[in-house]
C-alpha positions in Angstrom: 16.0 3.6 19.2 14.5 1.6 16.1 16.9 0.9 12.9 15.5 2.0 9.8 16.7 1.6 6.1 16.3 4.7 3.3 16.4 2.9 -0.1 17.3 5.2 -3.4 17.5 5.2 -6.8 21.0 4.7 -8.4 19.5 5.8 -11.9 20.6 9.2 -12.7 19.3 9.1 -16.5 15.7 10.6 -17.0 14.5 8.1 -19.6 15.9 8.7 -23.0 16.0 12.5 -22.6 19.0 13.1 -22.1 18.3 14.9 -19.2 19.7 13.9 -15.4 17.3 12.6 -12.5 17.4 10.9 -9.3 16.0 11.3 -6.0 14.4 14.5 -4.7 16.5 15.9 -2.1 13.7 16.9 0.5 11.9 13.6 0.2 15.2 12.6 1.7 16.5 15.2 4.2 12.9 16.0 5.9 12.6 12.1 6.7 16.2 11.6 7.2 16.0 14.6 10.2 12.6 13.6 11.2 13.9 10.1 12.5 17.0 10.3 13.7 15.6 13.8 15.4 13.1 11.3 17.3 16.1 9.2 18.1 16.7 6.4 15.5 19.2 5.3 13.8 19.4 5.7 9.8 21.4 3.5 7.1 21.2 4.0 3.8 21.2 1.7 1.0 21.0 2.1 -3.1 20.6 -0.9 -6.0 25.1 0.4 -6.9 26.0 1.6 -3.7 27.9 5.0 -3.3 26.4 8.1 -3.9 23.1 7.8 -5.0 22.5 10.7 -7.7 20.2 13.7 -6.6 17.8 14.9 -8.9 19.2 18.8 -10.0 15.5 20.0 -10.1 15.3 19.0 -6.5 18.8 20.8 -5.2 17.5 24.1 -7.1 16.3 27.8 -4.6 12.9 27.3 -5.9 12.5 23.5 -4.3 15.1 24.6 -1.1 12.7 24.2 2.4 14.1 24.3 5.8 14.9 20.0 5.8 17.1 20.6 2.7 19.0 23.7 3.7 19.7 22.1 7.1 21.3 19.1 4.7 23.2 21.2 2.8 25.0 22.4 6.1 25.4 19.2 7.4 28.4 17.4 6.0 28.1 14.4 8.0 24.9 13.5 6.5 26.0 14.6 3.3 29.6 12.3 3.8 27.0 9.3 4.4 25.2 9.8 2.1 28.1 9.6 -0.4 28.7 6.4 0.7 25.6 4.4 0.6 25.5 0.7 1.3 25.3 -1.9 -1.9 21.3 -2.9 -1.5 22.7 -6.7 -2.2 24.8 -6.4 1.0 21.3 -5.6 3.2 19.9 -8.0 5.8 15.9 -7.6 6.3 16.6 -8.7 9.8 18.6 -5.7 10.9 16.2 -3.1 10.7 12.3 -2.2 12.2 11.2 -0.9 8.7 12.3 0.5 5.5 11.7 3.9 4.2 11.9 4.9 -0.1 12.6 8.5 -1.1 11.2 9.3 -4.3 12.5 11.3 -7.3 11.6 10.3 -10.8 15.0 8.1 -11.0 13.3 5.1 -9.1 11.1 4.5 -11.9 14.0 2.9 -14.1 15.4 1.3 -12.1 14.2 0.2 -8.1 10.5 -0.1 -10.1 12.2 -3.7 -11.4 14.8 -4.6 -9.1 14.7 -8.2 -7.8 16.7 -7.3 -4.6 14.5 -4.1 -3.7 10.9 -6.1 -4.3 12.2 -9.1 -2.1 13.5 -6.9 0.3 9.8 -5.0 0.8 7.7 -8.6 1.0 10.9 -10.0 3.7 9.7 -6.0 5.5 6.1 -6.9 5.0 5.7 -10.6 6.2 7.7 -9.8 8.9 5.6 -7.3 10.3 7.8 -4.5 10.0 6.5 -0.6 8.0 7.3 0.0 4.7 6.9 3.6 3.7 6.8 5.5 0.5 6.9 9.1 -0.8 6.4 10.7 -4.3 7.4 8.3 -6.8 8.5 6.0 -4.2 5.4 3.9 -4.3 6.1 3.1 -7.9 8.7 0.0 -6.9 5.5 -1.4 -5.2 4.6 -2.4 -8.3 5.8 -5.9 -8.8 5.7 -6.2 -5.2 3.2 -8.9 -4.0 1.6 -10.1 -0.5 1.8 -13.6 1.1 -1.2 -14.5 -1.4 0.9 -14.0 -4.3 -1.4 -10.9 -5.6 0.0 -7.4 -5.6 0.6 -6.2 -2.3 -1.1 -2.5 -2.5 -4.7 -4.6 -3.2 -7.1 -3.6 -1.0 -5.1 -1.0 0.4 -5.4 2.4 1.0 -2.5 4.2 -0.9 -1.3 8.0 -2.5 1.3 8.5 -4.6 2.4 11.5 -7.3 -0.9 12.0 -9.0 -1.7 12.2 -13.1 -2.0 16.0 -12.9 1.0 16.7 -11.2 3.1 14.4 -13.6 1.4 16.5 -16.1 2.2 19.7 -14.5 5.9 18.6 -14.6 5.6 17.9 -18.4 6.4 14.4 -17.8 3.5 12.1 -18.6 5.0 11.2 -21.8 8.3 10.1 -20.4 7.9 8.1 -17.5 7.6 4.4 -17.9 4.1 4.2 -16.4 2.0 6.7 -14.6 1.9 6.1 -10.8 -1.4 6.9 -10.1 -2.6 4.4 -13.0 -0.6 1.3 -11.8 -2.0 1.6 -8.0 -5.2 1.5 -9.2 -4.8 -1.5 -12.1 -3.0 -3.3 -8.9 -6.0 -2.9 -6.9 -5.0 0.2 -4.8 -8.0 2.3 -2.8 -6.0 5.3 -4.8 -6.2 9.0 -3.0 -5.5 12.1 -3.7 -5.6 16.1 -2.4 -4.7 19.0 -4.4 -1.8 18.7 -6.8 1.6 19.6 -4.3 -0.5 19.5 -0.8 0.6 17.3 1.9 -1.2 13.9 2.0 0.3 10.8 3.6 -1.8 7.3 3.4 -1.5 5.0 6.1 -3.1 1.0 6.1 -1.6 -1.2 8.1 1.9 -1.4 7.7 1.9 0.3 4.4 2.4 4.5 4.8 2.7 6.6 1.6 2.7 9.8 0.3 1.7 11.5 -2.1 4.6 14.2 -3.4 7.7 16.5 -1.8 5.8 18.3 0.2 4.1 15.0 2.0 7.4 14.0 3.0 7.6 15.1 6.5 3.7 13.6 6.9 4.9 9.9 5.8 7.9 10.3 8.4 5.6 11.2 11.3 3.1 8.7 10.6 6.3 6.0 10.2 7.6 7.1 13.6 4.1 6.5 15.7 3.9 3.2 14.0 7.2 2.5 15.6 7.1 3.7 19.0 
């Protein structure tokens, strides 16, 4: 049994719309069942602590799949996460690898958090995964390697792609686009068609490219720890 730590987004506010966010609900549930199915143990961790806010587009019929009705079943998941621990309070050393749900609401808030991008170089230089799905691999942005220089360079990496931001009607919104920053950080940038499954994995570095890639990064993040 390996420890791993989920990370999400405490931001609830989509920008300065006025609209709610936060993370997406299966990029959640179909890595949370995925691991501790296999056997490992799962804490979970956000920038406030508490419950971290779900993105409503996520909880909607139209975005339900088998991971997310299974969560909405299961109240002891759902009681823990309610009560997620303060990402200030988390020790590095206790856990094999960290895993980042996306949802837009990361990119206001875990995108700049000191805490979260010490916490993924403390992962990295200690040998231990680091995996991303979605939005997720935005907070990678200020993250760098052991040479000081952003830590996707050189790397193979996916992440939500320009057209399906645009498909969502939110390329004028978001802070930055995802696919954009990988590739100005030196990224080897990926893609498939907009909502297939795609997972990336270099090294110790595993993302994903949107929702439906979840369950890809979680499989390719529990080989790397067996």
């Amino acid at each position: 049994m390996k420890n791993i730590l989920f990370v999400l987004t405490s931001n609830d506010s989509l920008g300065s719309t006025g609209k709610k966010t936060g993370f997406w609900i299966e990029e959640f549930a179909a890595p949370y069942y995925t691991l501790t199915d296999a056997g490992h143990k799962v804490t979970l961790a956000s920038p406030k602590g508490g419950h971290p806010p779900i993105d409503p587009s996520s909880a909607s019929e139209d975005a339900a799949t088998a991971a997310t009705q299974r969560f909405d079943k299961d109240k002891a998941t759902q009681d823990k996460l309610a009560n997620t621990h303060q990402l200030a309070s988390i020790n590095q050393e206790d856990y094999d690898a960290v895993f980042y749900p996306g949802g837009h609401g990361v990119l206001w808030d875990l995108v700049e958090d000191l805490t979260s991008i010490k916490l993924i170089e403390e992962f990295y230089n200690n040998h231990k995964p680091v995996a991303f799905v979605c939005h997720a691999p935005a907070v990678l942005k200020n993250v760098k390697n052991s040479a000081q220089e952003p830590l996707v360079k050189g790397k193979k990496v996916t992440g939500f792609t320009n057209e399906e931001e645009e498909a969502v009607q939110l390329t004028e919104v978001v802070p930055f686009l995802l696919e954009d920053m990988l590739k100005t950080n030196g990224g080897i940038y990926s893609k498939i068609g907009d909502w297939q499954p795609y997972a990336v994995e270099d090294g110790l570095l595993i993302t994903g490219q949107n929702p439906a890639s979840s369950e890809k990064v979680a499989e390719l993040l529990t080989k790397k720890l067996q």
